[in-house]
KEKE-3310 file (N, C-alpha, C; in steps of 0.2 Angstrom, whole numbers, plus 5000, padded with zeros to 4 digits):
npx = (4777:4790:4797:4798:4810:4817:4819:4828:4838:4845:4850:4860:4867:4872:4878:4888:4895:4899:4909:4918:4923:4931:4940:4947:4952:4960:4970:4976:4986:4992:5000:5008:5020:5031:5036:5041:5049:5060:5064:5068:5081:5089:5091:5098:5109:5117:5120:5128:5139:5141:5147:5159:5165:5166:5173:5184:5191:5192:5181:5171:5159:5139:5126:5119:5105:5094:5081:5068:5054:5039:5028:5024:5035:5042:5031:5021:5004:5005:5003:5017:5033:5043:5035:5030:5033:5044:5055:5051:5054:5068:5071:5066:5075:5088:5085:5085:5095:5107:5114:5120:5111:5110:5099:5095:5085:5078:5067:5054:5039:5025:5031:5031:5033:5045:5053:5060:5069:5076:5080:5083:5087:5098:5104:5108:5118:5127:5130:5137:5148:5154:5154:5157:5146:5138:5122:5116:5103:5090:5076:5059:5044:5031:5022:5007:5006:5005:4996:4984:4989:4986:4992:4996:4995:5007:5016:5017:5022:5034:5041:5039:5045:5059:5063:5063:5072:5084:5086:5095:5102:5092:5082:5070:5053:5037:5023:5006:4995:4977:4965:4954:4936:4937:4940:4952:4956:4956:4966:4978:4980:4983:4998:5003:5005:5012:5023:5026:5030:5040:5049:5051:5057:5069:5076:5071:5065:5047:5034:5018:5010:4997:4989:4989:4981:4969:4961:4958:4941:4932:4924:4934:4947:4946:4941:4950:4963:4968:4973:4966:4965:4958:4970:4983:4991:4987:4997:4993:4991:5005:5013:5009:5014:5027:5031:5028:5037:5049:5045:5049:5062:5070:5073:5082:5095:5096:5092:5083:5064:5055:5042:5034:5026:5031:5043:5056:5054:5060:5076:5086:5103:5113)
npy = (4889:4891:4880:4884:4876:4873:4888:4888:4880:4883:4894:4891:4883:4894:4903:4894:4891:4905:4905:4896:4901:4914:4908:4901:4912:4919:4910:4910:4920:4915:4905:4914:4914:4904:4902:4917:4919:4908:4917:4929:4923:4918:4931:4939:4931:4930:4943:4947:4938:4946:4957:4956:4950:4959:4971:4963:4967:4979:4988:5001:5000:4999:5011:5002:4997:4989:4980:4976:4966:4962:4950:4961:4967:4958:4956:4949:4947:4955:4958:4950:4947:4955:4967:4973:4984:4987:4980:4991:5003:5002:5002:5015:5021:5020:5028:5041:5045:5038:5029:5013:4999:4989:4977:4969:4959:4955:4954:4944:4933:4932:4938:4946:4957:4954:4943:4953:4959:4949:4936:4943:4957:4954:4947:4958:4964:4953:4953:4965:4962:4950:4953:4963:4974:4987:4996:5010:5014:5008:4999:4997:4987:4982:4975:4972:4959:4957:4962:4954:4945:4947:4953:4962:4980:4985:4976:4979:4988:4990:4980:4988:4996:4992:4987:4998:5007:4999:4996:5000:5017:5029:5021:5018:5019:5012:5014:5004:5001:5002:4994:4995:5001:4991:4981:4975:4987:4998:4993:4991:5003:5011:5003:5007:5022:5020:5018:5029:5036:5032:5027:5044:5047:5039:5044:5040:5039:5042:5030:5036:5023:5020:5032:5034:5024:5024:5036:5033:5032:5018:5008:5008:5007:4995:4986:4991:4993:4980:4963:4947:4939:4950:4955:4959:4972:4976:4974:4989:4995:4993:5001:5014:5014:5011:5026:5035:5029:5033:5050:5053:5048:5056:5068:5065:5060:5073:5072:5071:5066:5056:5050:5036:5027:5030:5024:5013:4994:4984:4978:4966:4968:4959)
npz = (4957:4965:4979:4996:5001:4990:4988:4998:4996:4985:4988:5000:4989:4981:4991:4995:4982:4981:4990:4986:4975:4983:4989:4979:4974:4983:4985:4974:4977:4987:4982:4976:4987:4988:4975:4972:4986:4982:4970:4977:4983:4977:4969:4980:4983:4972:4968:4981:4976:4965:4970:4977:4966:4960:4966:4969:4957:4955:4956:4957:4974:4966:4970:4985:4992:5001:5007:5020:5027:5026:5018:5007:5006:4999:4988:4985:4979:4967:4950:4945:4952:4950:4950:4963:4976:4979:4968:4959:4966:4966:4954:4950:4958:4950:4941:4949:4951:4943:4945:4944:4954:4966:4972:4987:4994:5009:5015:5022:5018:5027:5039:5056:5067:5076:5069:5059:5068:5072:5063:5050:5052:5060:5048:5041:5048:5045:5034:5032:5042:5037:5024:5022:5017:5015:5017:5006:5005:5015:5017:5026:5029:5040:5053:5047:5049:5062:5069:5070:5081:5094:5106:5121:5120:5131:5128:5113:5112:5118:5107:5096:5101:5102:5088:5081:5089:5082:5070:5054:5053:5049:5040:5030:5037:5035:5042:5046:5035:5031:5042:5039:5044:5057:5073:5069:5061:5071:5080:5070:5069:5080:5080:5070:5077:5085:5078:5073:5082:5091:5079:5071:5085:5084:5072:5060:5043:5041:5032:5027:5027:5033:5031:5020:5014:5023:5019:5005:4996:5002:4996:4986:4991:4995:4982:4969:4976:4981:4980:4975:4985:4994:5004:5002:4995:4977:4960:4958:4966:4974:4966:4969:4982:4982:4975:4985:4995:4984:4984:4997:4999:4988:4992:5001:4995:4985:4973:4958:4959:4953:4944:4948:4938:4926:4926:4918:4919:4932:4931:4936:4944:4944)
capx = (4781:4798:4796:4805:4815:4820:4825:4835:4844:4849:4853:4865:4872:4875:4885:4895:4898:4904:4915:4924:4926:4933:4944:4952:4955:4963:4976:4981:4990:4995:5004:5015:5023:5036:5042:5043:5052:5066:5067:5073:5085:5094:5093:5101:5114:5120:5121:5132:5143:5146:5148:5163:5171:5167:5178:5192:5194:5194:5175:5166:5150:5133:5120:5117:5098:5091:5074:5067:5047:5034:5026:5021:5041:5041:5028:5013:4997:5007:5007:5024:5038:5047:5028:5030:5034:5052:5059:5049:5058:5075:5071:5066:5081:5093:5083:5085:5103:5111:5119:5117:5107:5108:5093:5095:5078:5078:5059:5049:5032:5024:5037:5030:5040:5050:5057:5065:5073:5081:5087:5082:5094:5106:5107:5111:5124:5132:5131:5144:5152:5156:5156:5158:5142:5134:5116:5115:5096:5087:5068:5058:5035:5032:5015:5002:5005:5005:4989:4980:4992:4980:4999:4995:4997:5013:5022:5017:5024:5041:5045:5041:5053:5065:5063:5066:5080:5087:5087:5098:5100:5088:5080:5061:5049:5032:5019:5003:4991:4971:4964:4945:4931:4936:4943:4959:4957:4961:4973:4981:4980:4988:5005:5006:5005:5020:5029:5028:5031:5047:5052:5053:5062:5076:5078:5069:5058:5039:5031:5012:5002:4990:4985:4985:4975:4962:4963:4951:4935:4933:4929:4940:4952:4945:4942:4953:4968:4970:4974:4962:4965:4957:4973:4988:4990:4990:4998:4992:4993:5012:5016:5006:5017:5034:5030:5029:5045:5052:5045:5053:5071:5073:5079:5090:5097:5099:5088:5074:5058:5053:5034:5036:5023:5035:5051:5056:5054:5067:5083:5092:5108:5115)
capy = (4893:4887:4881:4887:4873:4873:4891:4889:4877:4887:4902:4889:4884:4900:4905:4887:4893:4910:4904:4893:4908:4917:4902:4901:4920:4920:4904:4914:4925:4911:4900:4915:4911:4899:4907:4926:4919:4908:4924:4935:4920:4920:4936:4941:4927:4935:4951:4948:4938:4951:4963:4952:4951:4968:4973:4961:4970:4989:4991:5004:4998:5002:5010:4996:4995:4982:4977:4973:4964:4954:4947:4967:4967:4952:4958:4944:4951:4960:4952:4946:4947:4963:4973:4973:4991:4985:4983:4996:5008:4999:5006:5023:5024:5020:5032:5048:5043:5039:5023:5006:5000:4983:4973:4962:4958:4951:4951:4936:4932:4933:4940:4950:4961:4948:4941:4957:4959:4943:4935:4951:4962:4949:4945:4964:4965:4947:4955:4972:4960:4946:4954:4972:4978:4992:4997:5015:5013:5004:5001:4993:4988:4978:4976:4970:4953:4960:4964:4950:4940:4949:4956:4967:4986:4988:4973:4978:4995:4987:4975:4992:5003:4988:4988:5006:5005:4992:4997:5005:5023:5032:5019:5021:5014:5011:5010:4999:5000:5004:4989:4996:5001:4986:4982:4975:4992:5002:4988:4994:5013:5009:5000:5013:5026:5021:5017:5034:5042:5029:5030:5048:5049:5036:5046:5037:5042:5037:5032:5037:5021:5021:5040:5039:5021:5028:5040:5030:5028:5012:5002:5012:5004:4986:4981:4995:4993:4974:4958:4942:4938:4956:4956:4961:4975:4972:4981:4997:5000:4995:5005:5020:5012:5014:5033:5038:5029:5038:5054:5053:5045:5059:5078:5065:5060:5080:5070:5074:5063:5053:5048:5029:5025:5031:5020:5004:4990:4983:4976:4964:4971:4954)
capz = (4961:4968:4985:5000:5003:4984:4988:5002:4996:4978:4991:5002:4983:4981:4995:4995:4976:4979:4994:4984:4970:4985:4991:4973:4973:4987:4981:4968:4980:4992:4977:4975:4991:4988:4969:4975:4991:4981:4966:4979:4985:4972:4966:4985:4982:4964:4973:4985:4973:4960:4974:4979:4960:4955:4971:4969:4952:4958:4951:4963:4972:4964:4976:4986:4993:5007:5008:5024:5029:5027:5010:5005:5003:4994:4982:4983:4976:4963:4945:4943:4957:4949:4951:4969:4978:4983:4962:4958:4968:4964:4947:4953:4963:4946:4936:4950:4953:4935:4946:4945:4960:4969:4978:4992:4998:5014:5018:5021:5020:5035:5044:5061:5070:5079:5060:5058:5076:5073:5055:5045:5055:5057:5039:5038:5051:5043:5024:5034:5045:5032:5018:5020:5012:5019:5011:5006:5007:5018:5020:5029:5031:5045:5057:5046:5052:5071:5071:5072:5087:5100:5111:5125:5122:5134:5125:5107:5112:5118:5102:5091:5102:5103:5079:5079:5091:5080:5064:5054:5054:5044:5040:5027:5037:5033:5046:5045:5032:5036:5041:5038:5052:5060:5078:5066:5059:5077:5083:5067:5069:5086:5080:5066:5080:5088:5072:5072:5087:5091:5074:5072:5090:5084:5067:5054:5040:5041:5026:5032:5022:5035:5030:5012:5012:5026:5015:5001:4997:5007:4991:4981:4993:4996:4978:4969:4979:4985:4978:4974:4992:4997:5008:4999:4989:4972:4956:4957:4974:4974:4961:4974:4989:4978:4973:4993:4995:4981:4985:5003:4999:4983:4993:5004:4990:4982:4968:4959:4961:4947:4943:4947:4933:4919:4926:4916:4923:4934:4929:4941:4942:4946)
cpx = (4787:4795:4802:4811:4819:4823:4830:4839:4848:4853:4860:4870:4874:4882:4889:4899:4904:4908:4921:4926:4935:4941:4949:4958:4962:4970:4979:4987:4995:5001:5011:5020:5030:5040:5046:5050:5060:5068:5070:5079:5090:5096:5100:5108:5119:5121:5127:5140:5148:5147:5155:5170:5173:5173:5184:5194:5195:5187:5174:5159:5145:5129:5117:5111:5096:5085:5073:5057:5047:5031:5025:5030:5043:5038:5022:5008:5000:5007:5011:5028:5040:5040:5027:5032:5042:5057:5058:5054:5066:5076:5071:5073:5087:5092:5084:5091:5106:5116:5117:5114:5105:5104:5095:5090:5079:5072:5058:5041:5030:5025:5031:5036:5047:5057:5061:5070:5080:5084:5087:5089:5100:5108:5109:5117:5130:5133:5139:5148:5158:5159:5157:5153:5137:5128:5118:5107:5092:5078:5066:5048:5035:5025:5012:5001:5003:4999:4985:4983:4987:4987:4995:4998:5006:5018:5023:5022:5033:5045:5044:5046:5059:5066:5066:5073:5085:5090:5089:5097:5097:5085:5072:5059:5044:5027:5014:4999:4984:4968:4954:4944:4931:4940:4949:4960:4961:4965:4981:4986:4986:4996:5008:5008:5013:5025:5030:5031:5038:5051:5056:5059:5070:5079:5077:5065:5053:5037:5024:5008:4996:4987:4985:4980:4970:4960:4957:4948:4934:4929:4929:4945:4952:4944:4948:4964:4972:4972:4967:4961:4962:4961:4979:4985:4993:4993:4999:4993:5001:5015:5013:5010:5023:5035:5031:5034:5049:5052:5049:5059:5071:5076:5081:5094:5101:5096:5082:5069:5057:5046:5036:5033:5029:5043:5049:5057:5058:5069:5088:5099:5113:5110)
cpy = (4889:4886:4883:4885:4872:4882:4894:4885:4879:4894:4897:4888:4888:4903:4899:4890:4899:4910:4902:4897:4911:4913:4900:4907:4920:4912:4906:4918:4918:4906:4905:4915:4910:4902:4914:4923:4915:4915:4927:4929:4921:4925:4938:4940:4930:4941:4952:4944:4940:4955:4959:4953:4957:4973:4970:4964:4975:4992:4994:5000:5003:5007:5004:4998:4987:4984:4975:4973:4961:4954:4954:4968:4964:4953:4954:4949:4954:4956:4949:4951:4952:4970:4976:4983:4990:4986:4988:5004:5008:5002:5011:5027:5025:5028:5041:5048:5045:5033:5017:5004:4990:4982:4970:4964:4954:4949:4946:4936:4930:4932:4945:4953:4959:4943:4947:4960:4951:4942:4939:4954:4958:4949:4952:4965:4959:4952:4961:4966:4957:4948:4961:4976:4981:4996:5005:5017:5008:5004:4995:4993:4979:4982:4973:4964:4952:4960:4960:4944:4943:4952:4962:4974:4988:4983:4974:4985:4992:4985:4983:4996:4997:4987:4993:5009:5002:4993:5001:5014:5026:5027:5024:5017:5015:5011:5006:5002:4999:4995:4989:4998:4995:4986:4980:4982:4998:4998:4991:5002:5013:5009:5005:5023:5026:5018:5023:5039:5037:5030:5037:5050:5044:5038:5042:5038:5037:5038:5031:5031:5020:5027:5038:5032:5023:5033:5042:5030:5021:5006:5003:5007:4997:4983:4986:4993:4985:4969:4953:4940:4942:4956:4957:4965:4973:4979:4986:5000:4998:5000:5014:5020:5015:5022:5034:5035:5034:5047:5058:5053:5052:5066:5072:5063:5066:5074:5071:5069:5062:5051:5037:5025:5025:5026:5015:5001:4985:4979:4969:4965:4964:4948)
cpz = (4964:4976:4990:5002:4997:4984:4992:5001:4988:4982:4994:4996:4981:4985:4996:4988:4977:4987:4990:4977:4975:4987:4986:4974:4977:4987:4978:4974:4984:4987:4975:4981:4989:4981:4969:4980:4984:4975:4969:4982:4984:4968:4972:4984:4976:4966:4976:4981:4969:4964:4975:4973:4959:4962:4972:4961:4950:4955:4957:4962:4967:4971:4977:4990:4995:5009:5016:5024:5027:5017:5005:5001:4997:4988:4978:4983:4969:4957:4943:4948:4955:4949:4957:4968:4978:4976:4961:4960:4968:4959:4947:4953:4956:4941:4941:4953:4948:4939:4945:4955:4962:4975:4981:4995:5004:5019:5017:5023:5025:5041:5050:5064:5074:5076:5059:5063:5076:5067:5053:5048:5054:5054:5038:5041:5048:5038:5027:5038:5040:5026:5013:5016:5018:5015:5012:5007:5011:5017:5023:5033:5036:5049:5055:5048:5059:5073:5074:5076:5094:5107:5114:5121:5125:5129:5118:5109:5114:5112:5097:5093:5101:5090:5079:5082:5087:5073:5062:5053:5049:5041:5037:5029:5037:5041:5043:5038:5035:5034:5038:5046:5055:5067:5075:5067:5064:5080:5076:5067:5075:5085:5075:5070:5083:5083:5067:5076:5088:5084:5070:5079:5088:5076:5061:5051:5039:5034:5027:5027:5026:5032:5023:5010:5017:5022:5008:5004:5000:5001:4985:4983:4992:4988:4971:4969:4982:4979:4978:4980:4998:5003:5008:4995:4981:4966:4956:4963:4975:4970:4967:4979:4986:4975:4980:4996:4990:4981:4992:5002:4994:4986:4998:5003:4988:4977:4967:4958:4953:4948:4942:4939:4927:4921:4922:4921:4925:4931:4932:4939:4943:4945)
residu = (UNK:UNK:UNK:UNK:UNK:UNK:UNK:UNK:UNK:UNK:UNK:UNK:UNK:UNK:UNK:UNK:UNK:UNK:UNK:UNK:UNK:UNK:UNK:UNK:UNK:UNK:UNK:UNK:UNK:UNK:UNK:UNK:UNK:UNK:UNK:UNK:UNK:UNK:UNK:UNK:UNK:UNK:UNK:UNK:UNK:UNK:UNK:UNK:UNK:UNK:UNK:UNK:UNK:UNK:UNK:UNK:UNK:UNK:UNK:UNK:UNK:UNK:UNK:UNK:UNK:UNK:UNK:UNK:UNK:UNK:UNK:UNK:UNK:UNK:UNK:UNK:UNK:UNK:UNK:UNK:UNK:UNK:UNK:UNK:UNK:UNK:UNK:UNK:UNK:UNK:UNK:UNK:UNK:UNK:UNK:UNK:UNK:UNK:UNK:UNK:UNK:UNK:UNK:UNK:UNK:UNK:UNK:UNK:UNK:UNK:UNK:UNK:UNK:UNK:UNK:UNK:UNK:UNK:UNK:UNK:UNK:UNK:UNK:UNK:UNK:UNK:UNK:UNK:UNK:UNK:UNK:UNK:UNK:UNK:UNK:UNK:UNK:UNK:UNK:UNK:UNK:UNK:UNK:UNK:UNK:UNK:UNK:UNK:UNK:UNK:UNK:UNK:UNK:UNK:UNK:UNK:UNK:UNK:UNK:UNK:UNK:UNK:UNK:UNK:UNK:UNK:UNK:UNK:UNK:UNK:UNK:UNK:UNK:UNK:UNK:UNK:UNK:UNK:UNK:UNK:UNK:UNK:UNK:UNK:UNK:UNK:UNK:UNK:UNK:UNK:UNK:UNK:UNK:UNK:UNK:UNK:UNK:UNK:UNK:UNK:UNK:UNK:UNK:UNK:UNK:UNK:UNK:UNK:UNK:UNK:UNK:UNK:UNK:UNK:UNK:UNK:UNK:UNK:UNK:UNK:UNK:UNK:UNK:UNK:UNK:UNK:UNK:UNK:UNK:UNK:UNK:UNK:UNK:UNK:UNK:UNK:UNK:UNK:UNK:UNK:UNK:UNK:UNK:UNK:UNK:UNK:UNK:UNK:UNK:UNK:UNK:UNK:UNK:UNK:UNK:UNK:UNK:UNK:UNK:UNK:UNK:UNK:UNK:UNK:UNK:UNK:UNK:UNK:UNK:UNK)
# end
């Protein structure tokens, strides 16, 4: 017979093993960090360039499209930088248009509400101030970061009326994401509460992901829906995130609504 102390120490092997499974997993995601962030750099950068020539030579803009949040915009967890929800929808938009369609991503990875109050907006009001470019679309997912700073109630409700104030008009924005049955989970439900009631009141569309991920079976959602990280969505759930944008953005348009699945896969227009 094994003795006890042979199989408690197979059972601690075990969970020291499948930590460090879990510890890899979760690298995967963290590694795309720094290549995600400079791709959109420089896509950004090339954006604004040819925006520049193609207007000192009488070319009309494209529909121009502005990215705003945290690494969901960016498109960590997804398997390659263009599988994100953010190109995805840039393709969308080309395909229920018939225009060409330029990206300026301006999310960053683990951006909180206070990242887009500051350079985020910024960088959008220098791009019209400097450079004359005014997005025809905006979006914008923000909070799941928030969640976990522990901010009082009154001031978490200030910095989202001071976002929704802030940002431009019409603005698609996302509330949170279900964090599960957990006290995250109702700290979440909370900031997507008032990222819908301020939001609606300063004229912006909500894109409900807390309702359609609460929504799942719970682990339909958690293995299903996430990344290696179990904390980013991956693939498939952006590809489901970029659809409820495109469903939203198509009758303000006067366009008809495209099945994201069936778009090719974006383009960089620059």
């Amino acid at each position: 017979m094994v003795s006890r102390s042979t199989a408690a120490a197979w059972g601690v092997g075990a969970v020291f093993a499948g930590s460090q499974v879990l510890v890899r997993r979760a690298r995967r995601v963290a590694h795309q960090r720094r290549p995600y962030a400079r791709y959109w750099e420089y896509r950004n950068l090339a954006v604004v360039e040819k925006l520049a020539r193609n207007r000192d030579a009488g070319i009309p803009d494209p529909l121009i499209y502005i990215a705003l949040g945290d690494s969901a915009a960016q498109g960590l967890g997804a398997s390659s930088v263009i599988d994100g929800y953010v190109p995805r929808l840039a393709a969308a938009l080309g395909d229920m248009t018939g225009r060409e369609v330029a990206l300026i991503n301006l999310s960053v990875s683990g951006a909180v509400i206070p990242s887009v109050l500051t350079h985020q907006l910024m960088a959008v009001q220098g791009l019209e101030c400097q450079e004359g470019i005014v997005p025809d679309i905006v979006t914008c997912d923000i909070g799941g970061n928030d969640v976990g700073y522990g901010m009082d109630v009154m001031s978490m409700s200030d910095l989202v009326q001071s976002l929704t104030a802030s940002l431009p008009d019409g603005t698609y924005l996302a509330d949170v994401p279900s964090f599960g049955p957990t006290p995250s989970g109702r700290r979440a439900r909370e900031i997507s509460e008032m990222i819908h009631s301020y939001g609606e009141r300063d004229g912006h569309h909500i894109i409900p992901l807390e309702e359609f991920t609460a929504g799942l079976p719970l682990p339909t959602y958690l293995f299903g829906f996430h990344a290696t990280d179990f904390f980013h969505p991956n693939t498939h759930a952006y590809q489901h995130w970029a659809q409820m944008w495109v469903d939203a953005i198509a009758p303000d348009l006067n366009a008809p609504t495209v099945d994201v699945a069936d778009v090719a896969a974006y383009q960089p227009w620059a």
